[in-house]
N, C-alpha and C positions, 0 to 999 in steps of 0.2 A: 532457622525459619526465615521465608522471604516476606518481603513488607507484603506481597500477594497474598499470601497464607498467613498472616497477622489482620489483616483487612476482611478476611474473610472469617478468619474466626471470632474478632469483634462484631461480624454483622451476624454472625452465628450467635454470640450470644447478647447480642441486643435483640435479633430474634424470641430466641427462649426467654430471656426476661419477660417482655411482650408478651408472649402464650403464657406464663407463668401469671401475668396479673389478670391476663383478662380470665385466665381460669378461676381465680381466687374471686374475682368482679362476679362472674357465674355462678359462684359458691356463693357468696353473699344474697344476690338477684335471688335466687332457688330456695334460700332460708328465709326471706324473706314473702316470695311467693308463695311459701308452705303454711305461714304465720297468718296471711290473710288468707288463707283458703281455709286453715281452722277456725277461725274468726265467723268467717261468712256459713261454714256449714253450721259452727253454734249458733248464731243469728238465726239460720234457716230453723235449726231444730226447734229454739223456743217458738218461731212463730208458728208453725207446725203444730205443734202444742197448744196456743194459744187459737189455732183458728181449730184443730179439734174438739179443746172444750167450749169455742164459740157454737162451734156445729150443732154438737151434743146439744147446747142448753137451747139451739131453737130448733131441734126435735123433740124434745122434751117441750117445747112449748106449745109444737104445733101438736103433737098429740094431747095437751090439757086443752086448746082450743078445740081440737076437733071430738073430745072427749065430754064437752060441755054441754053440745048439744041445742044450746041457745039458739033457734031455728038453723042451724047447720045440718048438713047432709048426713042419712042416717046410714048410709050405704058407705059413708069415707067414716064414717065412726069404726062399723063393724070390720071393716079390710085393715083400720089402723090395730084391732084390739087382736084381730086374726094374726097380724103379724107379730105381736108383743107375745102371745100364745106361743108361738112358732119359734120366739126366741127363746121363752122360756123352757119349752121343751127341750132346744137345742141344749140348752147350757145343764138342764138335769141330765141329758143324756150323757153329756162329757165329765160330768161330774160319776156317774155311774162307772165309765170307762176305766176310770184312775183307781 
């Protein structure tokens, strides 16, 4: 083998060295990019959760406010009670279903 072809397969394989770590560097980066993106979608999901049953408890609220009556509108009473009707029919109908 000439020192040409010694020269070149040393930069041959200082090359591949090279791609071999920066792959492994990649594979690290990627495991780690994975680790935070499960983090942040569990993060996502509690808060999700927490501003649902935020939700929930002030329409629960606004319907005991508007349920009350206490000079409030009697027209936004009966369209809240109309809709509670309407859910609760839903839900016996899907219970029928089953």
């Amino acid at each position: 083998m000439t020192d040409e072809e010694k020269r070149q397969l040393n930069n041959f394989e200082t090359s591949l060295r090279h791609l071999i770590y920066l792959h492994d560097k990649l594979r690290r980066d990627h495991a780690e990019l994975q680790q935070l993106l499960l983090d942040k979608e569990e993060a996502f999901s509690k808060l999700r959760s927490e501003y649902d049953k935020l939700n929930q408890s002030y329409m629960d609220l606004k319907s005991a406010m508007t349920m009350s009556l206490d000079g409030g509108d009697v027209r936004e009473t009966k369209q809240r009670l109309s809709k509670i009707v309407r859910e609760v029919d839903k839900c016996i109908a899907m219970l029928n279903q089953s």
